[in-house]
C-alpha positions as CSV (number, residue, x, y, z in Angstrom):
1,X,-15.2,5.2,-4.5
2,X,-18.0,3.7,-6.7
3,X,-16.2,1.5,-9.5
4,X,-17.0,2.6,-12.7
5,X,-16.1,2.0,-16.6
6,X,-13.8,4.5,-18.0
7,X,-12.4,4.2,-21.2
8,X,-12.7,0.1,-21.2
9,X,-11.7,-0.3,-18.0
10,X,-12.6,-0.6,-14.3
11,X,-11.6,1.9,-11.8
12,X,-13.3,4.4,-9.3
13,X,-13.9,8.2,-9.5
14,X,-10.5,9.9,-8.1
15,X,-8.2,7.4,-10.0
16,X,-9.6,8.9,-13.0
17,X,-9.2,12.3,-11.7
18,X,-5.9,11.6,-10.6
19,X,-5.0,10.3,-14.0
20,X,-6.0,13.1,-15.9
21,X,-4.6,15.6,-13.4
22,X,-1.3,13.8,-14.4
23,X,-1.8,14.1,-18.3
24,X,-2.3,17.7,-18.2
25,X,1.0,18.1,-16.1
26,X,2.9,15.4,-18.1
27,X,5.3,18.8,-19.1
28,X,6.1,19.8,-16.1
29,X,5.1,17.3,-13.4
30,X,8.2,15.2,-12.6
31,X,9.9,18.7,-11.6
32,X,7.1,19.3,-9.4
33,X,7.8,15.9,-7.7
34,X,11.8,17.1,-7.3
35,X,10.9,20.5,-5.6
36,X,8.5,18.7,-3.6
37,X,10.5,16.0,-2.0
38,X,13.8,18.7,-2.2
39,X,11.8,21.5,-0.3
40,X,10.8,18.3,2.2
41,X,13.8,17.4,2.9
42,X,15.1,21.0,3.5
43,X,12.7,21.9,5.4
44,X,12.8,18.5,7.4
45,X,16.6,19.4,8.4
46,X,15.7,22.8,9.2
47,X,12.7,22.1,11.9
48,X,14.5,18.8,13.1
49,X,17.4,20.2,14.0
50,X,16.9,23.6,15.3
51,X,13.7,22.9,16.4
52,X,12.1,26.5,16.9
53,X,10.2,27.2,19.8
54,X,7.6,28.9,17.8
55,X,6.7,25.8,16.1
56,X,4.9,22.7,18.5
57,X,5.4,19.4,17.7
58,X,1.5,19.1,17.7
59,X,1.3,21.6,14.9
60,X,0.7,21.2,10.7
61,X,4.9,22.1,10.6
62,X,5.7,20.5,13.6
63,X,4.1,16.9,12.7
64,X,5.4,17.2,9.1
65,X,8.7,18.5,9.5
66,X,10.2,17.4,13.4
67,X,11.1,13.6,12.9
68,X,13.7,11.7,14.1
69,X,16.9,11.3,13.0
70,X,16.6,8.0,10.9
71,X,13.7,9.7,9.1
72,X,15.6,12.8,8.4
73,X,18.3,10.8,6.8
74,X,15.6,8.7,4.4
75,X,14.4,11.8,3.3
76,X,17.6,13.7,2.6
77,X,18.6,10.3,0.6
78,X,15.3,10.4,-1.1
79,X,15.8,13.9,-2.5
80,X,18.8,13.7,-3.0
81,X,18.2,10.4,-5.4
82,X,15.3,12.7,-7.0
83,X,18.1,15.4,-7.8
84,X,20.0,12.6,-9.3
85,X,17.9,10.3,-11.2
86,X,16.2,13.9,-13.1
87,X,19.9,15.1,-14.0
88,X,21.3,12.0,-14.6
89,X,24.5,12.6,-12.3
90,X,26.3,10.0,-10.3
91,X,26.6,6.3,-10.7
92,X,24.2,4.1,-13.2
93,X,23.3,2.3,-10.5
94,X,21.2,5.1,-9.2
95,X,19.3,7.1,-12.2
96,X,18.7,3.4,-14.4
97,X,15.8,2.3,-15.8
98,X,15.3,0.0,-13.7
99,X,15.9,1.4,-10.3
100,X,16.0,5.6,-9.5
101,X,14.5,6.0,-13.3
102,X,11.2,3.8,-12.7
103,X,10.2,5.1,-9.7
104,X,10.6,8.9,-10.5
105,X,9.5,8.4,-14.2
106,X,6.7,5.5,-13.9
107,X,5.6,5.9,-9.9
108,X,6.2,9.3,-8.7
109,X,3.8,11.5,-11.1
110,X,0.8,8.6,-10.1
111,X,1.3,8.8,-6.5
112,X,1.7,12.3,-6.6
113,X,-1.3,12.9,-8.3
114,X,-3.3,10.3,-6.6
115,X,-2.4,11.6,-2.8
116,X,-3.3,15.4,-4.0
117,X,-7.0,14.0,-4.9
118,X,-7.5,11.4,-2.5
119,X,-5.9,13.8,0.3
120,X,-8.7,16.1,-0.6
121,X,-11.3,13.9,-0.8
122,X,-10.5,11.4,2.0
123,X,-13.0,13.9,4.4
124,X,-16.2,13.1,2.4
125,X,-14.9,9.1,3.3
126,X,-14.3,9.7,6.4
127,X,-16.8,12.3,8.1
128,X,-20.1,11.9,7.3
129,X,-21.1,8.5,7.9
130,X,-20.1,6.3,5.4
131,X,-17.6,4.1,7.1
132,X,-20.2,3.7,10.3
133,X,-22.9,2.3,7.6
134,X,-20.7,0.1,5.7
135,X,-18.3,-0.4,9.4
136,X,-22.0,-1.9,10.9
137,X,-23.2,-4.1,8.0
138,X,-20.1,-5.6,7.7
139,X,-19.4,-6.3,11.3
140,X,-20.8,-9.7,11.6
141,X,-18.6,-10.6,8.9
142,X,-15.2,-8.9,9.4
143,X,-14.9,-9.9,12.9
144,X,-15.3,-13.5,13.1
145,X,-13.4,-13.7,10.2
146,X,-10.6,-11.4,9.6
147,X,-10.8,-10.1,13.5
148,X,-11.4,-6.7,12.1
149,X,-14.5,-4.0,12.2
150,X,-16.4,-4.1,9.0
151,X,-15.0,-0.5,8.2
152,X,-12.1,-2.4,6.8
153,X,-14.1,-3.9,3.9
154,X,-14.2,0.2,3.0
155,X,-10.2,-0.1,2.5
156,X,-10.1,-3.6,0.4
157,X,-12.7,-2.3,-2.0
158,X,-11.4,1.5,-2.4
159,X,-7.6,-1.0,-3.1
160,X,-9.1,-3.6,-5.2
161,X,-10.8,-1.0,-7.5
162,X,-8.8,1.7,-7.7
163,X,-4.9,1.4,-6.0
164,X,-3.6,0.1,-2.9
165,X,-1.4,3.5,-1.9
166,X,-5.4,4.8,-1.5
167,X,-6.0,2.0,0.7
168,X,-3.3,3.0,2.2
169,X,-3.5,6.2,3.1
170,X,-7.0,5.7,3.7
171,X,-6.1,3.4,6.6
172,X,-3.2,5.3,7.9
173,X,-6.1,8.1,8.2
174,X,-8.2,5.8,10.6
175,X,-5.5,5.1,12.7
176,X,-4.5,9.0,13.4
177,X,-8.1,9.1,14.0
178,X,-8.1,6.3,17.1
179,X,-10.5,4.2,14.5
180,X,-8.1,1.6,14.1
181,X,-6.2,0.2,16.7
182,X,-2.2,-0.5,16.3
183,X,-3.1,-4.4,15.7
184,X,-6.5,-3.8,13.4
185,X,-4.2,-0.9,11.2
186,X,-0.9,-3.4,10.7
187,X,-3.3,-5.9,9.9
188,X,-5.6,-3.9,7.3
189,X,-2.5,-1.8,6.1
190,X,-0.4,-5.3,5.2
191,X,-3.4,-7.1,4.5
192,X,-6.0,-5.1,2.5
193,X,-4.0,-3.0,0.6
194,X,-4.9,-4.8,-2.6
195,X,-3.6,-4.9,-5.9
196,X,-6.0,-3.1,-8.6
197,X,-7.8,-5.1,-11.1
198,X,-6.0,-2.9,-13.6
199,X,-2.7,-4.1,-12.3
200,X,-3.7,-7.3,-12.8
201,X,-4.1,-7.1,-16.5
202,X,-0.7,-5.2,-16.9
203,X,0.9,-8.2,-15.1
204,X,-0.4,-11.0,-16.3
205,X,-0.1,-9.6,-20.0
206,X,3.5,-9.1,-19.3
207,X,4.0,-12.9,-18.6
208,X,2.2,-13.8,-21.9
209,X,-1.2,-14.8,-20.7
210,X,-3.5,-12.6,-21.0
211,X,-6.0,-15.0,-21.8
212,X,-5.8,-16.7,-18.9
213,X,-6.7,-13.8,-16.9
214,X,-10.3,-15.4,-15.1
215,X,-8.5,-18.8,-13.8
216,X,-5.2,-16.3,-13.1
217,X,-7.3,-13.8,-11.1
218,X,-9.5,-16.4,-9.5
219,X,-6.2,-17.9,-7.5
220,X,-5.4,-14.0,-6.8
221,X,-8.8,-13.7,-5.1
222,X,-8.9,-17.4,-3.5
223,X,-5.1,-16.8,-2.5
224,X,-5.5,-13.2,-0.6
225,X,-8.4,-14.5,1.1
226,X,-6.3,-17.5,2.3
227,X,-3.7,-15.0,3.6
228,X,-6.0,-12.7,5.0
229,X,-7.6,-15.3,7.4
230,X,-4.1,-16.7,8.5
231,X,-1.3,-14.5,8.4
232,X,-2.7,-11.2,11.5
233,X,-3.3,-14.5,13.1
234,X,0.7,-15.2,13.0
235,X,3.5,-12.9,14.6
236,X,4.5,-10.4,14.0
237,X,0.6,-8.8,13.2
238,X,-0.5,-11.1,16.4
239,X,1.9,-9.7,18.9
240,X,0.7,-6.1,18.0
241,X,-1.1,-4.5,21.1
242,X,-5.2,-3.7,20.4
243,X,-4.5,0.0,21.7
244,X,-5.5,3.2,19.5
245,X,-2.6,5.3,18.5
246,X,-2.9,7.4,21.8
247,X,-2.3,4.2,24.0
248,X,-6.1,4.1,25.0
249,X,-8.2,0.7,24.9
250,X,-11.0,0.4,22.5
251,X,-14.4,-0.2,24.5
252,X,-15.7,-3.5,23.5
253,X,-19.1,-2.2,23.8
254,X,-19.3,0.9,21.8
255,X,-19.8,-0.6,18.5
256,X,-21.9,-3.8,19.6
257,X,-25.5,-3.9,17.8
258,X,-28.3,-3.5,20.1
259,X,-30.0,-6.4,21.1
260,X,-32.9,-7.1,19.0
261,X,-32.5,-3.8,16.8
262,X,-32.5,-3.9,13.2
263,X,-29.1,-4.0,11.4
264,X,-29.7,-1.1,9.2
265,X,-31.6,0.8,10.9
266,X,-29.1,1.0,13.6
267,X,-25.9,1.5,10.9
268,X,-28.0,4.4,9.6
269,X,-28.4,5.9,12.8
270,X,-24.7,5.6,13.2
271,X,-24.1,7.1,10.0
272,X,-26.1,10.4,10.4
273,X,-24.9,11.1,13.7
274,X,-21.2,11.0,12.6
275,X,-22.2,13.2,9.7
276,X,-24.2,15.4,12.5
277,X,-20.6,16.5,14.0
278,X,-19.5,18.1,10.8
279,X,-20.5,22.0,11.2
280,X,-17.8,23.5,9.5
281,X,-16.5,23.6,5.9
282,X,-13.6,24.7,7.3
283,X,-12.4,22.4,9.5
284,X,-13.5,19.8,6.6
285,X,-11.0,21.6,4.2
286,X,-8.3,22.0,6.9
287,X,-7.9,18.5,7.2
288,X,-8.0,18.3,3.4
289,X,-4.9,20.3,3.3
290,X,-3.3,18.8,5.9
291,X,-3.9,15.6,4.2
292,X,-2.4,16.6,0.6
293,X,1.0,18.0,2.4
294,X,1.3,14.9,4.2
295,X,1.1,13.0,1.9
296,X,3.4,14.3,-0.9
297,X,5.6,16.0,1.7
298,X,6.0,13.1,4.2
299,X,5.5,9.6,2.1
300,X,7.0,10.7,-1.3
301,X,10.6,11.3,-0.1
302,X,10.5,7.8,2.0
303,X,9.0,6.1,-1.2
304,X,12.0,7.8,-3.3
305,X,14.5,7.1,-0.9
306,X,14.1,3.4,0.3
307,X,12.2,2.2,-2.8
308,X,15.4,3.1,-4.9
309,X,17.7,1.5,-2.2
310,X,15.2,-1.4,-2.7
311,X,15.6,-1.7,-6.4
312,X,19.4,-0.9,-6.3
313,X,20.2,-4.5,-4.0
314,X,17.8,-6.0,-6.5
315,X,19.4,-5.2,-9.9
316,X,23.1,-4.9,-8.4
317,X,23.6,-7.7,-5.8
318,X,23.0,-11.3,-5.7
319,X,21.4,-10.7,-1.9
320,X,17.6,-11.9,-3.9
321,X,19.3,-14.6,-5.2
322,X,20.6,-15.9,-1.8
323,X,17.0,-15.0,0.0
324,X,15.8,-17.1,-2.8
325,X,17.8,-20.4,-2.3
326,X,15.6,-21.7,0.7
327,X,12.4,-21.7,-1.8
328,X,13.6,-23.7,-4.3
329,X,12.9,-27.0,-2.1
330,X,9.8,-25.6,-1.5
331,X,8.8,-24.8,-4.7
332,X,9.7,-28.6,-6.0
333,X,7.8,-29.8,-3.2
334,X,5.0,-28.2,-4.5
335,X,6.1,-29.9,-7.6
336,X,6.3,-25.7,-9.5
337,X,8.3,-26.6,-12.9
338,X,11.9,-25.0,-13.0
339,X,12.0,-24.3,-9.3
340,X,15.4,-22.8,-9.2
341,X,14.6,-20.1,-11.8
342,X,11.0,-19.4,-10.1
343,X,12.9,-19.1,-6.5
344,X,14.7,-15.8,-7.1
345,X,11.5,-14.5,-9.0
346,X,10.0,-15.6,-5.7
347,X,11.3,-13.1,-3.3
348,X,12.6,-10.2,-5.7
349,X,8.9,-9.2,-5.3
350,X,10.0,-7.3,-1.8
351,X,11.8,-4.7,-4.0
352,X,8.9,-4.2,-7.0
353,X,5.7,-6.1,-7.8
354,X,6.3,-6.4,-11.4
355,X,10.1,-7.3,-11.0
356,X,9.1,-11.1,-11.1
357,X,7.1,-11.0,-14.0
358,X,10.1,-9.3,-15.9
359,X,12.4,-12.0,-14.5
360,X,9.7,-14.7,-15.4
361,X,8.7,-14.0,-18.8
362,X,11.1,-15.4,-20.7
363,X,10.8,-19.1,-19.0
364,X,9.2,-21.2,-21.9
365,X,6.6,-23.2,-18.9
366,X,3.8,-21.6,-18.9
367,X,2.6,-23.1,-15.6
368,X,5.7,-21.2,-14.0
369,X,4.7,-17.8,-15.4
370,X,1.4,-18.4,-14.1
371,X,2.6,-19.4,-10.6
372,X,4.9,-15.9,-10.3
373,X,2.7,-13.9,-11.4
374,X,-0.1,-14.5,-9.5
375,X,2.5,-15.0,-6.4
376,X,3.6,-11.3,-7.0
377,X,0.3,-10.1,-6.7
378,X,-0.5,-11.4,-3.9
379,X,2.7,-11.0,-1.7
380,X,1.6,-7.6,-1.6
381,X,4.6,-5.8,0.4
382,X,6.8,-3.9,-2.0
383,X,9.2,-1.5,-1.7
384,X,8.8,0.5,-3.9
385,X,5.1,1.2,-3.6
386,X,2.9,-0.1,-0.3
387,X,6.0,-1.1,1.5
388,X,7.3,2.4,1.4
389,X,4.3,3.4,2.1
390,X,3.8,2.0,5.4
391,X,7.0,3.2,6.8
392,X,6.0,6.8,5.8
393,X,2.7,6.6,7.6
394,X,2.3,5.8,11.6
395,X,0.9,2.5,10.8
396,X,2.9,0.8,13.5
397,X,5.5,-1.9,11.1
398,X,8.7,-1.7,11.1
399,X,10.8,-2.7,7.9
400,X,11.8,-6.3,9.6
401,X,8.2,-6.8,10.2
402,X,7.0,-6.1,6.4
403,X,9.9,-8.6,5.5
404,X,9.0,-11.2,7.4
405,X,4.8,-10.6,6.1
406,X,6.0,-10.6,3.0
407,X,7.9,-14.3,3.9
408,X,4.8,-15.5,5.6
409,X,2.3,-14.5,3.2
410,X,4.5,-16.4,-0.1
411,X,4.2,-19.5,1.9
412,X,0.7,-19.4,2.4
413,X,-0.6,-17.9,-0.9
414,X,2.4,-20.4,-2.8
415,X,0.1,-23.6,-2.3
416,X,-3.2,-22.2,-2.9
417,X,-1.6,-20.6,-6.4
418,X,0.0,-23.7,-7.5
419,X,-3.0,-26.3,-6.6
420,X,-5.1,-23.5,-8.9
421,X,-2.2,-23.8,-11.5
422,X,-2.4,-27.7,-11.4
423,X,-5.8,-27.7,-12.4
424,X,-5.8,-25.4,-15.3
425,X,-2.6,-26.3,-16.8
């Protein structure tokens, strides 16, 4: 997860691995995706609804393939909008460009390749100390902060530097684990889940102002801080309960520092004996394997199949256009130049992070392109990425619960954003 400089740009280790694992399958990799989420869907309906005694819940099958029914019909629709979108068949609205066609053509073959190498690799992340060193350093920052264990730093950086569906997964991980609790996973999983540098540059270049990009990703930065200290402080992310997955409470005491020990010394400590417990290469590469088919067996269907949906209200019906009405006072308050055409911009973001800057980039104020982009960033929810994501993981949101973050987290970032964009412009 180190960042480092390939070809111009920054990024870390297993994005650049992903990346070229996905150029040398550029032939033949989105109908790898299509038997993937197809077979997932199959074998979902099979297991679900006969439900073989042979199989436990518990098991690698059983927790991949027995769901309920809502979850069996998202992933039947999301292969059967894969089978679709690749043959072109059914209506326009479906396999365009801009709904079905850029998330199997433009998202599927990075997420696929991503979750096979960060599956893999997760282990090394998570078993052998380096989340206790950097979770006990961190501590005395995190908590009084963010209310969170300094573990979660871990999840922003591997986000920030590489790509948020890591940071993701990465957290979802923890959770399984009874690391995170259901509050400190909502939080980290709708908070932390950054938007890459990389990203960044892509976005703001499509607005036209790329050389803007310091002031630009200095309200990013100031505005997701911002957000970060006051949305998990608002419902829904304060209601959630501080229990780990299996309904246990954590012990307040088990990851207190020692009075009068020494900081590192005692993370370090922490850090070998969690890598002490690791004996077997096979149990590490067990849950490397289970990772991999969770991930492109359980999340890329749900992506598919409610990030289309997503996209499909957004191109075809006015519903972002009505969502949108209640910001445009809002946004005048705030004094943001051609309100009314920034306000659908505003919350079209739910469906795709880059939808706004395509609405926004052909408004001639450059102070309104400024303000939308740098507001889509930071929203954050979107679903046709990290919203997705969430609901295919057991981080415990619900799909009203990421709307209403997303809502709470454009009214905090909007001010922050603009007062940034009043004094550069």
């Amino acid at each position: 997860m180190l960042p480092i400089s390939f070809n111009g740009e920054m990024s870390i280790p297993v994005a650049v691995i992903a990346k070229f694992f996905q150029q040398s399958l550029s032939s033949i990799i989105l109908e790898l995706v299509c038997v993937v989420i197809v077979i997932s869907a199959l074998l979902t309906i099979f297991f679900s609804t006969l439900q073989p005694k042979s199989v436990h819940v518990s098991s690698l099958l059983g927790s991949l393939f027995i769901v309920s029914p809502a979850w069996l019909v998202v992933r039947c629709l999301g292969a059967a909008f894969a089978v679709l979108v690749y043959f072109k068949q059914g209506s326009a609205m479906i396999w365009s460009e801009n709904t079905g066609g850029l998330l199997l053509h433009d998202l599927m073959p990075i997420l696929f390749s991503v979750f096979i190498f960060a599956g893999l690799l997760l282990p090394l992340l998570l078993n052998f100390g380096l989340l206790e060193l950097v979770g006990t350093l961190f501590s005395k920052v995190m908590r009084p902060l963010f209310k969170l264990p300094g573990r979660s730093a871990i999840d922003c950086t591997t986000s920030w530097l590489g790509d948020g569906t890591v940071g993701v997964l990465l957290t979802s991980k923890q959770y399984e684990q009874n690391i995170y609790t259901q509050r400190e996973a909502a939080v980290v999983g709708t908070t932390f889940s950054a938007v890459s540098i990389t990203f960044s540059l892509i976005v703001i270049a499509e607005v036209g102002l790329i050389h803007m990009f310091v002031p630009f990703y200095f309200a990013v930065c100031l505005a997701g801080f911002v957000a970060a200290l006051i949305v998990p402080r608002l419902p829904p992310l304060s209601f959630k309960k501080d229990l780990y997955i299996d309904g246990t409470s954590p012990d307040p005491l088990a990851h207190a520092i020692p009075e009068h020990a020494n900081i590192f010394s005692h993370a370090f400590k922490l850090a070998i004996t969690r890598a002490a417990q690791v004996t077997s290469l096979k149990s590490v590469l067990q849950q490397s394997f289970h990772n991999v088919c969770e991930m492109i067996l359980v999340v890329l269907p749900v992506v598919m199949g409610i990030g289309t949906l997503a996209l499909m209200l957004a191109e075809f019906t006015p519903i972002f256009d009505y969502l949108g009405m209640p910001f445009v006072p809002y946004l005048e308050l705030l004094q943001v130049p051609q309100a009314e055409v920034a306000a659908k911009s505003v919350v079209i973001g739910f469906a795709d992070m880059f939808l706004p800057s395509i609405l926004i980039a052909g408004v001639d104020n450059e102070m309104t392109r400024f303000i939308v982009a740098a507001l889509s960033i930071t929203q954050l929810i979107y679903m046709s990425e990290v919203g997705a994501m969430l609901l295919g993981t057991k981080i415990p949101v619900n799909l009203l619960e990421l709307f209403i973050i997303f809502i709470l987290r454009t009214i905090v970032t909007l001010p922050v954003i603009v007062l940034v964009a009043h004094l550069v412009f």
